[in-house]
C-alpha positions as CSV (number, residue, x, y, z in Angstrom):
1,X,10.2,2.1,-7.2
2,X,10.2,3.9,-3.7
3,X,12.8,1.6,-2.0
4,X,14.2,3.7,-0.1
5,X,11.2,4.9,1.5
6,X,10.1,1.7,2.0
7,X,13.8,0.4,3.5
8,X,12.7,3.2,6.4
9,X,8.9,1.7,6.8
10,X,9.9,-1.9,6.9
11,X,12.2,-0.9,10.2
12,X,8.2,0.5,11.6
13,X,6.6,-2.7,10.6
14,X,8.5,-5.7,9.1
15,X,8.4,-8.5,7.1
16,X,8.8,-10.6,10.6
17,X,6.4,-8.4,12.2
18,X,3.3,-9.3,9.2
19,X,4.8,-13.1,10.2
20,X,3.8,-12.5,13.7
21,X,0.7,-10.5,13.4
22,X,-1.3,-13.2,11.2
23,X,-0.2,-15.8,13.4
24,X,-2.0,-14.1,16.6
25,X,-4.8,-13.4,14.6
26,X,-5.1,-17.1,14.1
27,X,-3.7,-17.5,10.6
28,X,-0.4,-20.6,11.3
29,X,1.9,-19.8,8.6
30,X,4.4,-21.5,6.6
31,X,7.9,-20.7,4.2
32,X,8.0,-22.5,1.1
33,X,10.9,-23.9,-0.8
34,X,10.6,-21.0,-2.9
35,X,10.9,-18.4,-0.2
36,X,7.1,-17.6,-0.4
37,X,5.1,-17.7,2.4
38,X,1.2,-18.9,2.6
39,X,-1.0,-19.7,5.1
40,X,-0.4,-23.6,6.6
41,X,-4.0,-24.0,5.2
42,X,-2.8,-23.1,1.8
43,X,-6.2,-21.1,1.5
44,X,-6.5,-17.1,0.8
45,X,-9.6,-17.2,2.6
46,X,-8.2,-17.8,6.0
47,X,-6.0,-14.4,5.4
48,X,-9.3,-12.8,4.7
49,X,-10.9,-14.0,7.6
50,X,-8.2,-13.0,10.1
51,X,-8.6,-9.3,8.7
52,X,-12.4,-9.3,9.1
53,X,-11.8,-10.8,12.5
54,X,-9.9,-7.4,13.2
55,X,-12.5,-5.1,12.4
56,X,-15.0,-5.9,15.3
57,X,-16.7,-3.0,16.1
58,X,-15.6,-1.3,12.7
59,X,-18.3,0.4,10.7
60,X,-17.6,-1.4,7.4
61,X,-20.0,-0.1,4.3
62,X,-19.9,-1.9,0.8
63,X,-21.1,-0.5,-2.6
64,X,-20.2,3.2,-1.2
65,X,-18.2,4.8,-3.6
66,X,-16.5,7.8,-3.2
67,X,-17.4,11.0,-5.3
68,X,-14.5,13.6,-4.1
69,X,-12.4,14.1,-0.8
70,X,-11.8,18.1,0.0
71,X,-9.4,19.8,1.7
72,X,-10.6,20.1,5.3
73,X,-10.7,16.1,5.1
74,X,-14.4,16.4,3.8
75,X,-15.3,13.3,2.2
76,X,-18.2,13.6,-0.3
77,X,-19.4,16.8,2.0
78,X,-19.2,14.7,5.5
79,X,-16.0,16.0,7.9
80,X,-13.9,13.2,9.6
81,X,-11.0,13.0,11.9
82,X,-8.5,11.6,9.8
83,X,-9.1,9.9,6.1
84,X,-6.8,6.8,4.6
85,X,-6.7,6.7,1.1
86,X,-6.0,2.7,0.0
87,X,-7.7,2.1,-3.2
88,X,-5.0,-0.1,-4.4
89,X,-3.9,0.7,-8.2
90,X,-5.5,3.3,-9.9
91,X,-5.4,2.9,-14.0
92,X,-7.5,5.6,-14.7
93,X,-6.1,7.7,-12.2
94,X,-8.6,9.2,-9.0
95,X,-10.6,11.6,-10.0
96,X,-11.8,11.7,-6.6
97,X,-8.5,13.7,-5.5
98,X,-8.6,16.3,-7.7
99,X,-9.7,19.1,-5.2
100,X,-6.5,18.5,-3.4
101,X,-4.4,18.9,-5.9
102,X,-1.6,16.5,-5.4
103,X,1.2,15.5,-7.5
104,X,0.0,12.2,-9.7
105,X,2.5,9.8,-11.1
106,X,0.7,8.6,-14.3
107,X,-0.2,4.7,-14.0
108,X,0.9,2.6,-15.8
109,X,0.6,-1.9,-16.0
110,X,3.6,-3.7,-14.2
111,X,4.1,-7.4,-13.3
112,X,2.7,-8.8,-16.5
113,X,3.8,-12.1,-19.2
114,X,4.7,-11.3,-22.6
115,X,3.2,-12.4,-25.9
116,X,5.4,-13.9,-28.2
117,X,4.3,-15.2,-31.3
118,X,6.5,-18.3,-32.6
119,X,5.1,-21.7,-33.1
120,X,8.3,-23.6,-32.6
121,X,8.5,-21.4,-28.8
122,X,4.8,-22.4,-28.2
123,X,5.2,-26.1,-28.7
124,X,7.9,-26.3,-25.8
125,X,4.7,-24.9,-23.6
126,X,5.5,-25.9,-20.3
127,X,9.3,-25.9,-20.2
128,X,10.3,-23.9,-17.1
129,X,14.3,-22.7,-17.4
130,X,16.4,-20.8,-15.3
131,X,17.6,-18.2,-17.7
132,X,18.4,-14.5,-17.9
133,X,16.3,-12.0,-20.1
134,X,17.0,-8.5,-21.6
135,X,15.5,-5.7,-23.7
136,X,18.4,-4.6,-25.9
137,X,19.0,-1.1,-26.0
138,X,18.0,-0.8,-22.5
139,X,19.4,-1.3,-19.0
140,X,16.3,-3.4,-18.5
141,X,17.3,-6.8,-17.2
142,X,16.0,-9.9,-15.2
143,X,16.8,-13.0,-14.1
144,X,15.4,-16.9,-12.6
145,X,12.7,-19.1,-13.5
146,X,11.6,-18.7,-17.7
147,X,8.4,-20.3,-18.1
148,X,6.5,-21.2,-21.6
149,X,3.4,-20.8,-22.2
150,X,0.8,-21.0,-25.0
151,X,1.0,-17.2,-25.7
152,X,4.4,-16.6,-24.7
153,X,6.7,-16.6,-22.0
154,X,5.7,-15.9,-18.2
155,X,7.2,-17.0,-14.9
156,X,9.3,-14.5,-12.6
157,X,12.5,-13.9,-14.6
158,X,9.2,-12.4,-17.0
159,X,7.0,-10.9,-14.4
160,X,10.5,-9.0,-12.6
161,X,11.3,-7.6,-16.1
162,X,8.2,-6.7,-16.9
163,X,7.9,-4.4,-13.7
164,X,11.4,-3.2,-14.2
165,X,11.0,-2.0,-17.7
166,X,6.8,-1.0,-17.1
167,X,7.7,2.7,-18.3
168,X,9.8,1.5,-21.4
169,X,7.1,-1.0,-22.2
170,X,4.3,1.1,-22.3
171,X,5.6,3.8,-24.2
172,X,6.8,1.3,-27.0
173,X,3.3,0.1,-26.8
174,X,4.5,-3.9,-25.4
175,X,6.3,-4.1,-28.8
176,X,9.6,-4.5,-28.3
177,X,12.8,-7.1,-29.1
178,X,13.5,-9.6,-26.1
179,X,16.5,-11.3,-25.8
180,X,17.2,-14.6,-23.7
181,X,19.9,-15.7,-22.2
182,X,19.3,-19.6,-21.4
183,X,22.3,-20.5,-20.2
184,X,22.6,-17.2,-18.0
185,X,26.6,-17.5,-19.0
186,X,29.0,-15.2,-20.9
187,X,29.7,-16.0,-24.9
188,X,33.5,-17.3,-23.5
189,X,31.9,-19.5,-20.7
190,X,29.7,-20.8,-23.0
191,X,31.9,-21.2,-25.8
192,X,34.0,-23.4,-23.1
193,X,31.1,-25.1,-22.1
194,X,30.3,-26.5,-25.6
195,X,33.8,-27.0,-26.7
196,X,34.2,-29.4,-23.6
197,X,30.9,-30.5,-24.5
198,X,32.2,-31.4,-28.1
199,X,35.5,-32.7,-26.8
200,X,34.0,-35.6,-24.4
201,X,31.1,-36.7,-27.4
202,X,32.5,-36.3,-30.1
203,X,30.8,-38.9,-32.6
204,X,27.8,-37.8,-31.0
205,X,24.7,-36.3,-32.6
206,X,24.9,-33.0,-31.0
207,X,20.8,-32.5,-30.3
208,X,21.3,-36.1,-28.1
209,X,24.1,-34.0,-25.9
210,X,22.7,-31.1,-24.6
211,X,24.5,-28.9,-22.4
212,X,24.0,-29.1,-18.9
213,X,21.1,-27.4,-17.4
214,X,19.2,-27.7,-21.1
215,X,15.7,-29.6,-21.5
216,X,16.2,-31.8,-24.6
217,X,13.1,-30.4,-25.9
218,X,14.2,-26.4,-26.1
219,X,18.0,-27.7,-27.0
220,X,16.4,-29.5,-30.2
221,X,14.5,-26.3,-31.3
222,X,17.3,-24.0,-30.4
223,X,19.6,-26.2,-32.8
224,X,17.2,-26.2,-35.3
225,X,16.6,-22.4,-34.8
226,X,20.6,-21.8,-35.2
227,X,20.4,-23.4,-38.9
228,X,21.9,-26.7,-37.8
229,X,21.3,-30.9,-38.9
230,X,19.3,-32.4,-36.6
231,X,21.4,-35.3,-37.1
232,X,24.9,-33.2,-37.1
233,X,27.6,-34.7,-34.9
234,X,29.8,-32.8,-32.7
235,X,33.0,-33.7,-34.8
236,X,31.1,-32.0,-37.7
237,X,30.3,-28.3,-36.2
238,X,33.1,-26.6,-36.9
239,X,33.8,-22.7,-35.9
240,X,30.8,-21.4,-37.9
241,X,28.4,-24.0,-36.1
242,X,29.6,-23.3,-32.6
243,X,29.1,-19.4,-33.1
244,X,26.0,-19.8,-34.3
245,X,25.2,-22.3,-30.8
246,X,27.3,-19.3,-28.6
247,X,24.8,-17.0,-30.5
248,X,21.6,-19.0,-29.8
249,X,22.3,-19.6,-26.3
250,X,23.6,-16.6,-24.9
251,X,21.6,-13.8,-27.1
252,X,18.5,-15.6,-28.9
253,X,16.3,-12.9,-30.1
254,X,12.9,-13.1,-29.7
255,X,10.2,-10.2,-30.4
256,X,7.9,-9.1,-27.2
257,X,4.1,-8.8,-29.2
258,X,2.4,-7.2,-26.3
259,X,1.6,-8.0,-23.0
260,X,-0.7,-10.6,-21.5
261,X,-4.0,-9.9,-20.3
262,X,-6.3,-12.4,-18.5
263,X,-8.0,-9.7,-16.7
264,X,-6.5,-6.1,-15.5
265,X,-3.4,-6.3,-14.3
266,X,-3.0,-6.4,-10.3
267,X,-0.2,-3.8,-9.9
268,X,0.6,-0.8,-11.0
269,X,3.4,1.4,-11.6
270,X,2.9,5.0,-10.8
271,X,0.3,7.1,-8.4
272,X,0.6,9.8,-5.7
273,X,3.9,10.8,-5.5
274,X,6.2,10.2,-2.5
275,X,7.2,13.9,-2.6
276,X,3.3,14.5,-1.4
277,X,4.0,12.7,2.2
278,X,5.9,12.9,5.3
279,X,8.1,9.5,5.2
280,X,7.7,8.1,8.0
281,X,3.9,9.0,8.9
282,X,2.8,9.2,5.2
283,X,1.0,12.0,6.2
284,X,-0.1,14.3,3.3
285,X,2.1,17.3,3.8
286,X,-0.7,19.9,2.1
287,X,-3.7,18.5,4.3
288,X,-3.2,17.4,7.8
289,X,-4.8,14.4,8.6
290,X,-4.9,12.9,5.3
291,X,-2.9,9.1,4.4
292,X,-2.0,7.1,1.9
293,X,-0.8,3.4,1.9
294,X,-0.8,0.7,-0.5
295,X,0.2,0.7,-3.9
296,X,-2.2,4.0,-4.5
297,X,1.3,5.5,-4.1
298,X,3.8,5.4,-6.4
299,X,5.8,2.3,-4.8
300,X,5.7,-1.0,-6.8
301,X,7.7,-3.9,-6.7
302,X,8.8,-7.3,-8.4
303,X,6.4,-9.8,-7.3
304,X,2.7,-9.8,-6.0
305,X,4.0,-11.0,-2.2
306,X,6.3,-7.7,-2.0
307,X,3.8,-5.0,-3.3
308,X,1.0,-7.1,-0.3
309,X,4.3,-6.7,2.1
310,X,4.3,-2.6,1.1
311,X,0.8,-2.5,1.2
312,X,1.0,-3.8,5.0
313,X,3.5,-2.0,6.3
314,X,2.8,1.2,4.8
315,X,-1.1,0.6,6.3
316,X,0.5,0.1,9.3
317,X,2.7,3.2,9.5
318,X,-0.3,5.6,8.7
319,X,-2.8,3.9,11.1
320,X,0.1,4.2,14.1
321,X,0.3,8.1,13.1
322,X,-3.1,8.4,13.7
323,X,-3.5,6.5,16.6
């Protein structure tokens, strides 16, 4: 949500130019095999450090909440130059805006893992898959890394899905069917896989043959889950069998019990709305001087590193307006 606005602030203040800022402020950084990037140090502290580091000669006050901000840029009764809203995700909403009178895209959870509730899942806990997962009904659809867990499945195919379909989800109340693709082929392609599969092992027990790409582990319980011998051999699978492994592989239904909550989630989908700002400036169009940046506005994305990329460069738009 709000890429396009975003596309036009990332040309103010990159991905390349975060990159370059840390590393003058002393913070050496490094890209991961996963694309990520983290400090060298591999410790969050160092990022916080840098930041503090910044704010020499910056009148910082803790434990000072904020009752109301007024139009006239009064802030709890005291006038100021210029205010920056950046409180992050706001579940509840912000009551503290209400004088102004802005336009609120109601919050809602995004970038969470999903409970599902089947002991035979739960036992593979662990397994990490490359796979494809969809909400039928829906246009909702992710794909990458599948992770299982204890309480479900997680990992980013999950956690891009989740913030995808965060409106769908809530309004369903996190209860809704899940299907999984774990082969992230079509029925043909895998229906060519596995006769190929069947041709070259014939007298084979099919759960020693998995196809490639498959964990032995999740190919057991997804044969077992299809209705199938444990001890069948390929030989023996016939048409019905091999529909029923197309079925399993390409479209095995799970059911989404609700979301995952280990503490309250870190991003939101939702708050002020975009049509409240100026662009490029994100200026409040109704009360001059006012900002927003962060993900207090209604721009979220698919993992926790994009939504700290927004919240950077959308800081650093509203704090070059002002200067």
């Amino acid at each position: 949500r709000g890429e396009r606005r975003m596309n036009r602030l990332l040309k103010q203040f990159s991905q390349e130019d975060t990159w370059r800022w840390f590393e003058s402020a002393g913070v050496p950084l490094v890209l991961q095999d996963d694309h990520c990037v983290f400090p060298q140090s591999q410790d969050a502290k160092d990022i916080v450090r840098a930041l503090l580091r910044r704010m020499d000669g910056v009148d910082l006050r803790l434990r000072t909440p904020v009752q109301s901000v007024r139009p006239g840029l009064l802030v709890d009764g005291e006038a100021y130059d210029a205010v920056v809203v950046t409180t992050g995700g706001a579940p509840k909403g912000l009551p503290m805006l209400d004088a102004l009178q802005l336009e609120w895209v109601t919050t809602v959870p995004s970038l969470f893992t999903f409970t599902v509730r089947d002991d035979g899942l739960r036992a593979l806990m662990g397994l990490v898959v490359d796979a494809s997962v969809s909400i039928p009904g829906t246009p909702f659809k992710a794909e990458g890394p599948l992770l299982i867990t204890d309480w479900g499945l997680s990992g980013p195919a999950v956690l891009k899905l989740s913030a995808y379909a965060a409106r769908h989800l809530h309004e369903v109340g996190y209860k809704a069917p899940l299907s999984i693709n774990w082969l992230q082929l079509n029925e043909a392609d895998a229906r060519s896989l596995l006769l190929e599969t069947a041709g070259d092992n014939p007298r084979k027990q099919v759960s020693s043959t998995p196809p490639a790409g498959l964990q032995a582990r999740l190919w057991s319980h997804l044969i077992d889950k299809a209705g199938l011998r444990p001890d069948i051999r390929w030989a023996e699978v016939g048409s019905k069998g091999l529909n029923k492994l197309v079925g399993i592989l390409t479209r095995d239904g799970r059911e989404i019990a609700g979301k995952t909550k280990f503490r309250e989630e870190f991003v939101t989908c939702g708050g002020v709305s975009l049509g409240n700002i100026d662009p490029s400036t994100l200026e409040s169009k109704r009360h001059p001087g006012l900002y927003f940046a962060g993900e207090v506005l209604d721009i979220d994305a698919i993992t926790g590193g994009f939504n700290l990329q927004a919240a950077w460069t959308t800081g650093a738009a509203a704090a070059r307006s002002i200067a």
